[in-house]
DSSP file (Angstrom, degrees, kcal/mol; ACC not computed):
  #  RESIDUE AA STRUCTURE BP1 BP2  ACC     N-H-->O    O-->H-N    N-H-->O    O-->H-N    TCO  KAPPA ALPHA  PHI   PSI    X-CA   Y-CA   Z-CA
    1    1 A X              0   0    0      0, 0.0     2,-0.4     0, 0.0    98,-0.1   0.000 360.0 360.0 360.0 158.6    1.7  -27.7   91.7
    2    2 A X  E     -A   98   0A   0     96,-0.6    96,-2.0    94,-0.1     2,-1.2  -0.989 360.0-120.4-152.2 116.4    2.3  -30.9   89.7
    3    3 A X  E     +A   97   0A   0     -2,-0.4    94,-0.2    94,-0.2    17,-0.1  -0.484  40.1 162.2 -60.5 107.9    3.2  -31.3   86.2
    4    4 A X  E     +     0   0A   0     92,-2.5    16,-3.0    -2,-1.2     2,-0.2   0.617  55.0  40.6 -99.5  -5.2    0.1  -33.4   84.3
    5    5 A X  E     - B   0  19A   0     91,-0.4    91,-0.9    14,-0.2     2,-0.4  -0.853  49.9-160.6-137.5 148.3    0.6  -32.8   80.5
    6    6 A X  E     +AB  95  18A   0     12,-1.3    12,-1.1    -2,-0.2     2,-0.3  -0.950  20.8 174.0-106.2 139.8    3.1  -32.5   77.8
    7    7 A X  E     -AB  94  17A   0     87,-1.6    87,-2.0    -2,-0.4     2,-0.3  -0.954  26.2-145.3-146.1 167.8    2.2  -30.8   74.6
    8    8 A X  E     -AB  93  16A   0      8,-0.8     8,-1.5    -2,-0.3     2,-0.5  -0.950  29.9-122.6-135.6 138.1    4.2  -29.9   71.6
    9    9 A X  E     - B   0  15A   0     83,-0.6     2,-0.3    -2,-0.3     6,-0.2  -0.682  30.1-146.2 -85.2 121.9    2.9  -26.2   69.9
   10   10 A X    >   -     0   0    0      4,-1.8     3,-0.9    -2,-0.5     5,-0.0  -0.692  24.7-104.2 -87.3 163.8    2.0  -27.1   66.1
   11   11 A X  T 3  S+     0   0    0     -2,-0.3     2,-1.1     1,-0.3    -1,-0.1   0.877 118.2  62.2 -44.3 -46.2    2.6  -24.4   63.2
   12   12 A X  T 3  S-     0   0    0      2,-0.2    20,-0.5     1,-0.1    -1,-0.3  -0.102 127.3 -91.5 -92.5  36.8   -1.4  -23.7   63.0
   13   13 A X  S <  S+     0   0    0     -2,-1.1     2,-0.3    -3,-0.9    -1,-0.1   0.404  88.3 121.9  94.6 -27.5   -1.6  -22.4   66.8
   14   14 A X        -     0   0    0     17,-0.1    -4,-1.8    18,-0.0    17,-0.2  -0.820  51.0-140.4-127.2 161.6   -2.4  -25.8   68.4
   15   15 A X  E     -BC   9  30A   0     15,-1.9    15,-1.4    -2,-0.3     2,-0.3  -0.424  10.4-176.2 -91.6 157.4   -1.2  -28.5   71.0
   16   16 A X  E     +BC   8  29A   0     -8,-1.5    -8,-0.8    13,-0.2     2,-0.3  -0.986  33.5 105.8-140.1 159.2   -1.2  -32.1   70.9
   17   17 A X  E     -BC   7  28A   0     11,-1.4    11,-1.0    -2,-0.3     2,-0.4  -0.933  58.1 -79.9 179.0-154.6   -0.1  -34.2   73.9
   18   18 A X  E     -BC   6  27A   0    -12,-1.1   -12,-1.3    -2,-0.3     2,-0.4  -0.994  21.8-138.3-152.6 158.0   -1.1  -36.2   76.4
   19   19 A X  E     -BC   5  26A   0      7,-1.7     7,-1.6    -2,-0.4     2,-0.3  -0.969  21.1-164.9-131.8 122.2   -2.7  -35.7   80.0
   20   20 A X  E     + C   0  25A   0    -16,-3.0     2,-0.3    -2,-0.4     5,-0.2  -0.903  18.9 144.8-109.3 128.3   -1.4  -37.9   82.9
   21   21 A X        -     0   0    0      3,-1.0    -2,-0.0    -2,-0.3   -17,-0.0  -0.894  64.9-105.4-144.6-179.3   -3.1  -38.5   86.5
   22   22 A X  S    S+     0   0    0     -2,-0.3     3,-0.1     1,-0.2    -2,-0.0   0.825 127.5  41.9 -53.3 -29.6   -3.5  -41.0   88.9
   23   23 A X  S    S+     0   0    0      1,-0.2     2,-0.2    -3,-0.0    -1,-0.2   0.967 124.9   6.8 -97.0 -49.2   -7.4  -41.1   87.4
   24   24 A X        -     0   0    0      2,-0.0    -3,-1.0     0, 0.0     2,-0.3  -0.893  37.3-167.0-115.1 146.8   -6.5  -40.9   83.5
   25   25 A X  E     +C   20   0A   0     -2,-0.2    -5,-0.2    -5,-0.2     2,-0.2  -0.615  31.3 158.4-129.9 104.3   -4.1  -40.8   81.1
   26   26 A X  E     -C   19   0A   0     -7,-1.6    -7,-1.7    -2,-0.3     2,-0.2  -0.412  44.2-115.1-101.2 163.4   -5.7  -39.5   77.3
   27   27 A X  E     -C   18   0A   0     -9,-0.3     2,-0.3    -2,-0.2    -8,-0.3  -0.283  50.5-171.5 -74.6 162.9   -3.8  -38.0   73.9
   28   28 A X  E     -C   17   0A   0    -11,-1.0   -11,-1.4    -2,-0.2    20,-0.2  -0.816  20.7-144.4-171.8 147.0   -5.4  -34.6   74.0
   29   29 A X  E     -C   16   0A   0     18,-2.1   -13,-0.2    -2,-0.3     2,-0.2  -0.606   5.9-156.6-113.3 172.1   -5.4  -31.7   71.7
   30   30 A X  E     +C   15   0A   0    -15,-1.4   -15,-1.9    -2,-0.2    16,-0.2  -0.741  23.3 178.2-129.4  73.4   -5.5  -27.8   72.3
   31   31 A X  E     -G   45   0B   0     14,-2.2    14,-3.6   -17,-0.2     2,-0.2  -0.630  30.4-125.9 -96.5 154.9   -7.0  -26.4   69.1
   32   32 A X  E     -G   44   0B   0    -20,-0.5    12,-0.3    12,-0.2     2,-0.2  -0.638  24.7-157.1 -81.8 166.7   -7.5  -22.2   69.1
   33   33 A X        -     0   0    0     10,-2.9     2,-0.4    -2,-0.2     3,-0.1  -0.636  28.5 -98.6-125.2 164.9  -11.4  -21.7   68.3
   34   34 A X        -     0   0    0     -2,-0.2     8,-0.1    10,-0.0    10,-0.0  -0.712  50.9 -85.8 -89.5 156.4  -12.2  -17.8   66.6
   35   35 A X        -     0   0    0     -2,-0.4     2,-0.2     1,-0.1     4,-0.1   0.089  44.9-157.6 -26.8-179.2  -13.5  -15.2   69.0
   36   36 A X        -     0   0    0      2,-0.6     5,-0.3    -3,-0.1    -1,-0.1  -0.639  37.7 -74.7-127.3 165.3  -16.8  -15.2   69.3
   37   37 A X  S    S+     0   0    0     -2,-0.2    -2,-0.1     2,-0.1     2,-0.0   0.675 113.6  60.5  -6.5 -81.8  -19.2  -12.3   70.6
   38   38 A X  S >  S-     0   0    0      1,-0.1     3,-0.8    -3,-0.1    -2,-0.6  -0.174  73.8-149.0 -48.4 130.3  -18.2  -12.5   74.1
   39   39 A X  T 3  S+     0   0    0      1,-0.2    -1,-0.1    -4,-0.1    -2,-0.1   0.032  94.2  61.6-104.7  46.5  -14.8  -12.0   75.1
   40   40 A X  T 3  S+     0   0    0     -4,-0.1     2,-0.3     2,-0.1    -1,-0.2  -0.135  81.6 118.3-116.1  22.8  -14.6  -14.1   77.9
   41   41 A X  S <  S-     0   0    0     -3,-0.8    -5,-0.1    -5,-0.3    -6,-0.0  -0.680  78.6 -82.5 -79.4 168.5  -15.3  -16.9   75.5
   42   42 A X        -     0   0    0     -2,-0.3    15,-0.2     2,-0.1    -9,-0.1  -0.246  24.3-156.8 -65.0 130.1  -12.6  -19.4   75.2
   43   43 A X  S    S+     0   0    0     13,-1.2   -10,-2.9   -11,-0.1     2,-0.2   0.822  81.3  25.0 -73.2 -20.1   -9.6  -19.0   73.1
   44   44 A X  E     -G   32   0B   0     12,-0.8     2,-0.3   -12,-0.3   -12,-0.2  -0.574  69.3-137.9-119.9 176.6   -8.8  -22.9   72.8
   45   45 A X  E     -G   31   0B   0    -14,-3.6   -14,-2.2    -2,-0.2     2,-1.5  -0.875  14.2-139.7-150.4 102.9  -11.0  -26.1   73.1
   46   46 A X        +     0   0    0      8,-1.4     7,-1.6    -2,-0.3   -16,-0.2  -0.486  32.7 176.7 -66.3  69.1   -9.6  -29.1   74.9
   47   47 A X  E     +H   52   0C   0     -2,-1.5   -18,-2.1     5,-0.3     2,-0.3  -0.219  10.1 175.9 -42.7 133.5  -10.7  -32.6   72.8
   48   48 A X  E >  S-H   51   0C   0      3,-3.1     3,-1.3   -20,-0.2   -20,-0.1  -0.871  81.8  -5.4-125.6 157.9   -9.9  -36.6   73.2
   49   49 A X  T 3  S-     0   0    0      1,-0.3     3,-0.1    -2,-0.3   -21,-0.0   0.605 128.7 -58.9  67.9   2.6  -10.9  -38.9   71.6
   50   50 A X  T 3  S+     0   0    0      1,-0.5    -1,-0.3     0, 0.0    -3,-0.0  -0.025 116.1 104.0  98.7 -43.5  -13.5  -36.4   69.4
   51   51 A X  E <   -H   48   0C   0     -3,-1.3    -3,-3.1    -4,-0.1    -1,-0.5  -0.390  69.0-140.3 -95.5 139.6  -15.1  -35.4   73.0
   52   52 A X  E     +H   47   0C   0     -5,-0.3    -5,-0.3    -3,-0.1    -1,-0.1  -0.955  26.8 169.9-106.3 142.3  -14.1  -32.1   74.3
   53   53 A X        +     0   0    0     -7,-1.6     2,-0.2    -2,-0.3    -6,-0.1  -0.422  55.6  31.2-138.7  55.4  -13.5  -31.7   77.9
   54   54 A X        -     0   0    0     19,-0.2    -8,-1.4   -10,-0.0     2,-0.3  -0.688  50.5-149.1 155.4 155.7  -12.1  -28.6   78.3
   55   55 A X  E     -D   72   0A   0     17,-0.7    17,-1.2   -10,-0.3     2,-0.2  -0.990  16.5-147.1-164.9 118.5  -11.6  -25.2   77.3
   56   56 A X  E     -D   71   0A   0     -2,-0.3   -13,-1.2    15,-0.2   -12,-0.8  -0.625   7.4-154.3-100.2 156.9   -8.4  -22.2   77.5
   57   57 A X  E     -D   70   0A   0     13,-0.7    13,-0.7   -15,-0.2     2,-0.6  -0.783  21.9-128.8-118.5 172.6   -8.1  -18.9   77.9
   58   58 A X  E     +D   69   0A   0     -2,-0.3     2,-0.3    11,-0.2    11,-0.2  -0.916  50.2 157.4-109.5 107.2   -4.6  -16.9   76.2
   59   59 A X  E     -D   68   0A   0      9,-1.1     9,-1.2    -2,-0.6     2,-0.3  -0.812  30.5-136.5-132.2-165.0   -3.3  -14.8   79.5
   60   60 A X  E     -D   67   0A   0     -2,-0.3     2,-0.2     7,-0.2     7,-0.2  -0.953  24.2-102.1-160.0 128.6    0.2  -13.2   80.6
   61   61 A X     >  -     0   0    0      5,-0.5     4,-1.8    -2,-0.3    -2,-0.0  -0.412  13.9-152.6 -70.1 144.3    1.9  -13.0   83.6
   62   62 A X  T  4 S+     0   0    0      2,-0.2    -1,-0.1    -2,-0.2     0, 0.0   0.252  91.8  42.0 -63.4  -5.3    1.8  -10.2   85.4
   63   63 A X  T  4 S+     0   0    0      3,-0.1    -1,-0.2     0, 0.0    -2,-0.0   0.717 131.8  15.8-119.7 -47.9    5.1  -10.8   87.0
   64   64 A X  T  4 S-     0   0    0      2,-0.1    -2,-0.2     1,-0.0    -3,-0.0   0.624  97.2-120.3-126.5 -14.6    7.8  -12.1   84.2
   65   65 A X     <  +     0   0    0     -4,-1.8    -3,-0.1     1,-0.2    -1,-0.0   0.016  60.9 163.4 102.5 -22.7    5.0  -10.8   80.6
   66   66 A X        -     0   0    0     -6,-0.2    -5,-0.5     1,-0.1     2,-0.2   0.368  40.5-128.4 -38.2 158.4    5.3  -14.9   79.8
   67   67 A X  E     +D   60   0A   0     -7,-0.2     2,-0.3     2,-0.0    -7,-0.2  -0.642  46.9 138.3 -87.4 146.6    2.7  -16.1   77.5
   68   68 A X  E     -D   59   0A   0     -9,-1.2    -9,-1.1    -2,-0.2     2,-0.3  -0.903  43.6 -98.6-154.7-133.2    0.6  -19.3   78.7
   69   69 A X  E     -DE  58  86A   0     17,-1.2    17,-1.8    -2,-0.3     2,-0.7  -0.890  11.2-139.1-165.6 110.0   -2.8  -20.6   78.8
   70   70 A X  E     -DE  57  85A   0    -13,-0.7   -13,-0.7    -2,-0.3     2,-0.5  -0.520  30.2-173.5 -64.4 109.1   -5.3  -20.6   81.2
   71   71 A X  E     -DE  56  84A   0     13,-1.8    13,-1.7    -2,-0.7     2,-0.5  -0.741  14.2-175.7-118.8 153.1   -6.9  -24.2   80.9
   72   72 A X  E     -DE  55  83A   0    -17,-1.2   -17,-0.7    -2,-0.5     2,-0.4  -0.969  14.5-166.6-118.6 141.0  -10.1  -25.2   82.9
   73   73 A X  E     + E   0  82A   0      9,-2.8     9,-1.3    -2,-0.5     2,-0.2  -0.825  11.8 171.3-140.1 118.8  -10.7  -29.1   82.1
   74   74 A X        +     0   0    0     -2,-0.4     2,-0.3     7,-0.2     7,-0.1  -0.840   5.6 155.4-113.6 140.5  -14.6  -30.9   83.3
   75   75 A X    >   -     0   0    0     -2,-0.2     3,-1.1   -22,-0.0     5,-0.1  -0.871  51.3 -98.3-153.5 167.0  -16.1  -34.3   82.4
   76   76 A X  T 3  S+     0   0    0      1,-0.3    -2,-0.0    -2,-0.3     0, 0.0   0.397 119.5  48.9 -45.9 -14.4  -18.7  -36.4   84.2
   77   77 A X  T 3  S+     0   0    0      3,-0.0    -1,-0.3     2,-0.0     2,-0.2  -0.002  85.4 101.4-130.3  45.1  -16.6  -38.5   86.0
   78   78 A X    <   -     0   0    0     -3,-1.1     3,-0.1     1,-0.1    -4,-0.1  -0.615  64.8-146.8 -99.0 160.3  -14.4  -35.7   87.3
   79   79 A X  S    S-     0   0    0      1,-0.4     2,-0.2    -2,-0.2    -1,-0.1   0.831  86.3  -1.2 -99.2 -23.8  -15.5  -34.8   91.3
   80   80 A X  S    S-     0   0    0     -5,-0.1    -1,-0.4    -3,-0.0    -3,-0.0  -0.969  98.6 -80.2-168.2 143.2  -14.6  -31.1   90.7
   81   81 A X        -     0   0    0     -2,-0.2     2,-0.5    -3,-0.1    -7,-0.2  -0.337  43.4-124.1 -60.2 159.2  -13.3  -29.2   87.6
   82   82 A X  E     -E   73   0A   0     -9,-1.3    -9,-2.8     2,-0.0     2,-0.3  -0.865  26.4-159.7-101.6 120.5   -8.8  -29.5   86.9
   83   83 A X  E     +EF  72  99A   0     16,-0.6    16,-1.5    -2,-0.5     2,-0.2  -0.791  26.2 153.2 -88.0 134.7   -7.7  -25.9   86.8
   84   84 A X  E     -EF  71  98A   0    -13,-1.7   -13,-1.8    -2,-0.3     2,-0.6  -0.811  37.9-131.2-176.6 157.1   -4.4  -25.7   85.1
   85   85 A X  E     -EF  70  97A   0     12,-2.5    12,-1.6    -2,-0.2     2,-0.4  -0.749  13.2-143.2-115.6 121.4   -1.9  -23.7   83.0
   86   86 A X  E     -EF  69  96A   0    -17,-1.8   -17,-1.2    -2,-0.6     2,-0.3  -0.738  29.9-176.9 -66.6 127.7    0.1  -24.5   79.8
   87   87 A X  E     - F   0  95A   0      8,-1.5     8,-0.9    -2,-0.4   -19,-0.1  -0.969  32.3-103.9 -53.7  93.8    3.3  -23.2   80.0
   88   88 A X  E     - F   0  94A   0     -2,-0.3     2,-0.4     6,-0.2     6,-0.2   0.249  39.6-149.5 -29.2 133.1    6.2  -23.0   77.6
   89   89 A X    >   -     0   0    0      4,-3.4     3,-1.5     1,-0.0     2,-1.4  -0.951  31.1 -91.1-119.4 146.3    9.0  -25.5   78.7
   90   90 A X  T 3  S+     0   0    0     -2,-0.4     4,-0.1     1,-0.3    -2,-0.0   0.472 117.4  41.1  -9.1 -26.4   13.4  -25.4   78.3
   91   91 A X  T 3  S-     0   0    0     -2,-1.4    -1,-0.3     2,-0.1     3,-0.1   0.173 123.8 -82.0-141.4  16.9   12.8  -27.2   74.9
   92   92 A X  S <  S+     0   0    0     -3,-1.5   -83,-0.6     1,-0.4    -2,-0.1   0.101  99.3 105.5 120.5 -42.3   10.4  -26.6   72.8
   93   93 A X  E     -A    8   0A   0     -4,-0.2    -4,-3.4   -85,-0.1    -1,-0.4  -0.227  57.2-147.6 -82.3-177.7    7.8  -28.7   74.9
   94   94 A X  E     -AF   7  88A   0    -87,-2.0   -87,-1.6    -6,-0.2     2,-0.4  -0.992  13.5-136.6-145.7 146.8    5.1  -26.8   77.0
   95   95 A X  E     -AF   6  87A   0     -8,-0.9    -8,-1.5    -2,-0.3     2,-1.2  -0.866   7.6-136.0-120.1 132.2    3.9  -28.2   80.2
   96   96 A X  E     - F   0  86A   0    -91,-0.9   -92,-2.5    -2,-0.4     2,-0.7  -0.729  25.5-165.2-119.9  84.9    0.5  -28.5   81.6
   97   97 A X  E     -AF   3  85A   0    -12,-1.6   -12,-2.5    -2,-1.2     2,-0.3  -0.728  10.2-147.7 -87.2 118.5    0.9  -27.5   85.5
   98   98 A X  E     +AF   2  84A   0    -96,-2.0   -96,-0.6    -2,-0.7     2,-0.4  -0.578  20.4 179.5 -64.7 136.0   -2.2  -28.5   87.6
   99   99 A X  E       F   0  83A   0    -16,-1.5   -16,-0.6    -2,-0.3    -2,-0.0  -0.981 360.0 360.0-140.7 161.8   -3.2  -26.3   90.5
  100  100 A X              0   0    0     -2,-0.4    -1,-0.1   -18,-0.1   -16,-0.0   0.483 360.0 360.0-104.3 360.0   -5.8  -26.3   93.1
């Protein structure tokens, strides 16, 4: 697993940061959206630029109760969707682990 984001948690619920890899590196937000119908709709919506590319879900591990955020992130000039999970970090920051 590979760290690719930094975010900072604002008062209103949402991240701002930026997303690093070899292919991009953008500013990015993590605003929460309200429920809708479904609940397997998304709790957040991943944005740059205005464009959204991405979309979180609010889960907990099963192992330690931790809080994080399930994030799925897609764009056209992706080969396959970025699975990855924000996670609270030592300091305040929360950290954006990629996994395959």
């Amino acid at each position: 697993m590979a760290q690719i984001g930094t975010f900072t948690r604002g008062e209103d619920g949402s991240f701002t940061g930026t997303i690093r890899t070899l292919a991009i590196t953008v500013k990015a937000s993590i605003k929460p959206v309200p429920k809708g119908e479904s609940e397997r709709s998304p709790d957040y919506r991943v944005a740059t630029n205005g464009v959204e590319f991405g979309a979180g879900w609010s889960k907990i591990a099963k192992d330690t109760g931790a809080e994080y955020v399930s994030v799925k992130l897609d764009d056209p000039s992706f080969t396959a969707p970025v699975y990855a999970s924000l996670v609270a970090g030592e300091k305040g920051e929360h950290k954006l682990i990629w996994s395959r």
